[in-house]
N, C-alpha and C positions, 0 to 999 in steps of 0.2 A: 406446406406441411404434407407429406407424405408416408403413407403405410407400405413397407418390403415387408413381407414375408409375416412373421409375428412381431419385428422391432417396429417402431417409430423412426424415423428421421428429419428431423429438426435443423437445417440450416438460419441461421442469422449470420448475413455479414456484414462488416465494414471496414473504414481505413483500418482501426488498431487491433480488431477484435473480431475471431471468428469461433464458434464452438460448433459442435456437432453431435446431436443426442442422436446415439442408437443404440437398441436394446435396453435403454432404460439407464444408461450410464452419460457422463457426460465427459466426451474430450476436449480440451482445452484446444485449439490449435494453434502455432506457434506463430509466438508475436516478433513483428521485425525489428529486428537488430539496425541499431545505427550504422552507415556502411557511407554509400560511395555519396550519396544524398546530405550526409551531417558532416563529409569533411566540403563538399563542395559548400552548402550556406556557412561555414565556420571557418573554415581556412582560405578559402577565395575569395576574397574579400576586398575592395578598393582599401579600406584602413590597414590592411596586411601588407596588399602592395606600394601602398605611400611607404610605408614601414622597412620594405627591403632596399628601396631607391632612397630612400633618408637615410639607409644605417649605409649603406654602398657610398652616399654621398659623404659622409662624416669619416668614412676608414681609405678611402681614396687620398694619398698623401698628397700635400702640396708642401713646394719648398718655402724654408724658411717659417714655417706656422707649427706650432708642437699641434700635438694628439688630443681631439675634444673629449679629452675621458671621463670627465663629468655627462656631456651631452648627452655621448653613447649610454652611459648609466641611465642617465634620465628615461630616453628613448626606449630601452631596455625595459626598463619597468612600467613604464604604458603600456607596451605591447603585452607584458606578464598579466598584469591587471584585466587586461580587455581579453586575455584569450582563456582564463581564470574564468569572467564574467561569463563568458558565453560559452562553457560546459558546464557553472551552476547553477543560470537561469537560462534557458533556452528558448523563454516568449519568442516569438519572431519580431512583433512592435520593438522591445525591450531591447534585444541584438541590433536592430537595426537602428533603432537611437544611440546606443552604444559605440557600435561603428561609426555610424557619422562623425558622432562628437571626435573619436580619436581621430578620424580621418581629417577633422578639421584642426586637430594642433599638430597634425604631421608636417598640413602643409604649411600652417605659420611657422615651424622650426625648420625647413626647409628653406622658406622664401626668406627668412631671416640671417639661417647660415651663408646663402648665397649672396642674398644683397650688402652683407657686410666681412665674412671671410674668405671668402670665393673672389668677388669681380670687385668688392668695396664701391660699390654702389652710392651705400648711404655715408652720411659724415661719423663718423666710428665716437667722435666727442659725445655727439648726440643718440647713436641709435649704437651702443657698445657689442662686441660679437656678445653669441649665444653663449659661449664658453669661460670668456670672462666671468659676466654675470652671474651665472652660476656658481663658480666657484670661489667671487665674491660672496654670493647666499650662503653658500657653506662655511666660509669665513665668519660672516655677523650675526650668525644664528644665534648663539647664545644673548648677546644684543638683543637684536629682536624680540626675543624670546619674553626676556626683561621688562621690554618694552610694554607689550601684549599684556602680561599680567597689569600692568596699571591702566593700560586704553581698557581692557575688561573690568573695573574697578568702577571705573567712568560711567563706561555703558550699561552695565548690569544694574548700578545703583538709580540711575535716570529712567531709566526702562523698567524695571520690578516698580520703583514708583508712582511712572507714568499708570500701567496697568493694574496697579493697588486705589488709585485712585481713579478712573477715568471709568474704570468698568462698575462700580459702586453707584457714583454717579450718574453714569448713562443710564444703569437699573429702572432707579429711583428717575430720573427725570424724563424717560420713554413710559416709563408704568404712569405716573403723576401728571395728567395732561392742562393742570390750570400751570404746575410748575414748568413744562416745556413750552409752554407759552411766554412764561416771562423771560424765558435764559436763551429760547431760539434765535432772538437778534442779537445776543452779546455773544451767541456763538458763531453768525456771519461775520460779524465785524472782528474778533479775537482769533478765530482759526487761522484765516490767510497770513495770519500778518507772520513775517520770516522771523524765526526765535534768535536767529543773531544780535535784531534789533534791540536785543534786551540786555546785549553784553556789557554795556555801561553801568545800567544799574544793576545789573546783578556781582560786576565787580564792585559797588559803592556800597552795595546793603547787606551782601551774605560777608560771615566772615572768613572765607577762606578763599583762596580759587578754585579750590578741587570743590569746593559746594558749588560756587559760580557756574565752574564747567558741567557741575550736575543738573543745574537748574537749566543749562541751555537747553541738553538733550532731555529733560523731564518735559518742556513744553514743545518741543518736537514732537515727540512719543503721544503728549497727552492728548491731543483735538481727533487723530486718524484712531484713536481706542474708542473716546466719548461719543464721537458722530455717528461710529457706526457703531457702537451698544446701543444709542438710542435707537437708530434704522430698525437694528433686531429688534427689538420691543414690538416696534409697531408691525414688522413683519410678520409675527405670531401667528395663525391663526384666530378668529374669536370662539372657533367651535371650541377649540384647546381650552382657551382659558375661561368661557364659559363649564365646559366640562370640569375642571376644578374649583369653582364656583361652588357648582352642587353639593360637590364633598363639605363645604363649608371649611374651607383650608383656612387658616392666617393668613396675613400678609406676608410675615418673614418665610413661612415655608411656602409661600405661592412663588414669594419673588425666585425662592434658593432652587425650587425642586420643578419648576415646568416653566418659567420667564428664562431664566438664567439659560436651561439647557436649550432654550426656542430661540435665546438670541447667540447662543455659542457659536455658529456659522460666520456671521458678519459679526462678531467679536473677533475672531482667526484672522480673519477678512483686514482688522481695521490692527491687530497686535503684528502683522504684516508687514502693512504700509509704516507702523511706527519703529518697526527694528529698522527698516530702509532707512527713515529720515532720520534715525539713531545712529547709524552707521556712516550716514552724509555728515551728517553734525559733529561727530566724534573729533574729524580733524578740527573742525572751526572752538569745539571746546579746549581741546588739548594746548591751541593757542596761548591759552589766559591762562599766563606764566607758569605752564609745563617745561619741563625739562626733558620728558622721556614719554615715549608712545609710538603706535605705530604711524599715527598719520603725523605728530611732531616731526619721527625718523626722515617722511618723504619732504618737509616742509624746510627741515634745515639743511641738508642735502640738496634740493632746490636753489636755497639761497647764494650758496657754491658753488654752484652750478657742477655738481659732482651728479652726472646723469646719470652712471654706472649703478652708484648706490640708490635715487631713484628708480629706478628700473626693479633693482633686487629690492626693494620697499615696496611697488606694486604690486610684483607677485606673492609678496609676503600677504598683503591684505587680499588679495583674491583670494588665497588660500583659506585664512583665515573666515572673510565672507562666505566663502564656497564654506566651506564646513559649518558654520554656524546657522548657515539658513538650510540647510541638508536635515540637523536636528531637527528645527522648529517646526521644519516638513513633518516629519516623523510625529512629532509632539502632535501636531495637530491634527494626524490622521487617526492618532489613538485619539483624541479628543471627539473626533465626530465618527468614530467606528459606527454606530447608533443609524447611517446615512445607508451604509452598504449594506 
């Protein structure tokens, strides 16, 4: 800090931000503009350049093969998406995860366009071009679509269940330590054991199949909620639940208002692991005498050995997977905001 004259002057600098007090006023000085630095991390990029050698590779004619104009669409709208991304989150982490991942379906659509319509590498029965497939998907969408709503019918009803009951219980039998005594060895021997194994009797005893199929994915769901609602319980702190003590709470509002939120971590933790083995199970449910669904779709298409529509049934449930655990992400970070 230094005195001129009768003003003051005041320098503070840094990367973004530089001001300069004199005579008692204060000028702002001028913040750098995005220039030759924000196109080189953003438009130079390895996912950019897969991107101009895959669209070059896809528009370069070859005889006798029409035009991958779904492909190029396809392609087209990643690159839209990813160059969207990275002018309205500009993390560097964020960008750079972002790149990569596109970077890495460029060159699966790449090494796929070439090892099967380029050189025919692979056996085209089994490994069909990128451009069929695709516009096969565009084809059975409504299908599929169809489909979806009843596999969602399955899973949502098995899974709202699992979690309606498993987190009540784990409550109650993490809080109740004579009661996790008596249930902890019926929970080693009961948890492992694969919920398929139950497919017999649950088509002999419920009455429907759509209950059957509900009950497979309801004891998939239900052990990875229960084990780890009880884990949370006992993870608590004791200062915590001593400190509510004092207050002289109830039980109902001890369990609702400071257990409940103590064990929401490994509750997340365990509603996780059970939409996975909800979504493993889905196809083994849909089995027991479905007609229609997304993992049936992949399962009778298989039998036919009609690989094409395999193929466009995979991507249909990645899609679907990808977006459904993308929510529950979301879901669960609003859940534990309380952390950050």
């Amino acid at each position: 800090m230094e005195r001129v004259g009768q003003g003051l002057s005041c320098r503070r600098s840094g990367p973004a931000h530089q001001e300069t007090l004199t005579e008692g006023r204060v000028r702002p000085a001028p913040t750098a503009i995005p220039g030759d630095g924000y196109v080189t991390n953003n438009l130079i990029t390895t996912a950019n350049a897969l991107f101009i050698v895959l669209l070059a590779t896809l528009l370069w004619p070859v005889p006798g093969m029409e035009e991958p104009y779904h492909l190029v669409a396809l392609v087209a709208a990643i690159e839209a998406v990813y160059l969207l991304r990275g002018i309205f989150f500009r993390g560097k982490s964020s960008s750079t995860g972002a790149g990569d991942v596109t970077a890495i379906i460029y060159l699966f659509l790449l090494a796929w366009h070439l090892a099967t319509a380029r050189f025919g590498v692979l056996d085209t029965m089994l490994f069909p071009q990128p451009e069929a497939v695709l516009a096969l998907f565009v084809a059975e969408l409504p299908d599929m679509l169809k489909g979806l709503v009843n596999s969602l019918i399955l899973l949502v009803s098995g899974y709202l269940l699992a979690l309606g009951t498993a987190v009540p219980l784990g409550l109650l039998v993490g809080w109740r330590g004579r009661l996790f005594r008596a249930v902890n060895p019926f929970t080693k021997v009961l948890g492992p054991i694969p919920p398929i194994v139950y497919i017999p009797y649950a088509i002999a005893l419920l009455p429907s199949f759509r209950a059957a199929s509900i009950f497979v994915i309801f004891i998939g769901a239900f052990w990875p909620v229960f084990i780890n609602t009880v884990h949370g319980v006992f993870n608590i702190p004791k200062g915590l639940i001593d400190s509510a003590r004092v207050l002289n709470l109830k039980e109902p509002t001890l369990l609702l208002r400071v257990i409940l939120p103590g064990a929401m971590p490994s509750i997340c933790t365990g509603a996780t692991l059970a939409l996975v083995f909800s979504l493993v199970l889905l196809t083994a449910a849909e089995l027991i005498g479905a007609n229609s669904g997304i993992g049936w779709y992949v399962k009778n298409f298989a039998d036919f050995a009609d690989y094409q529509r395999v193929i466009v049934g995979i991507f249909f449930i990645s899609i679907v997977v990808t977006t459904i655990t993308w929510g529950t992400e979301r879901l669960e970070r609003h859940l534990l905001r309380w952390r950050n």
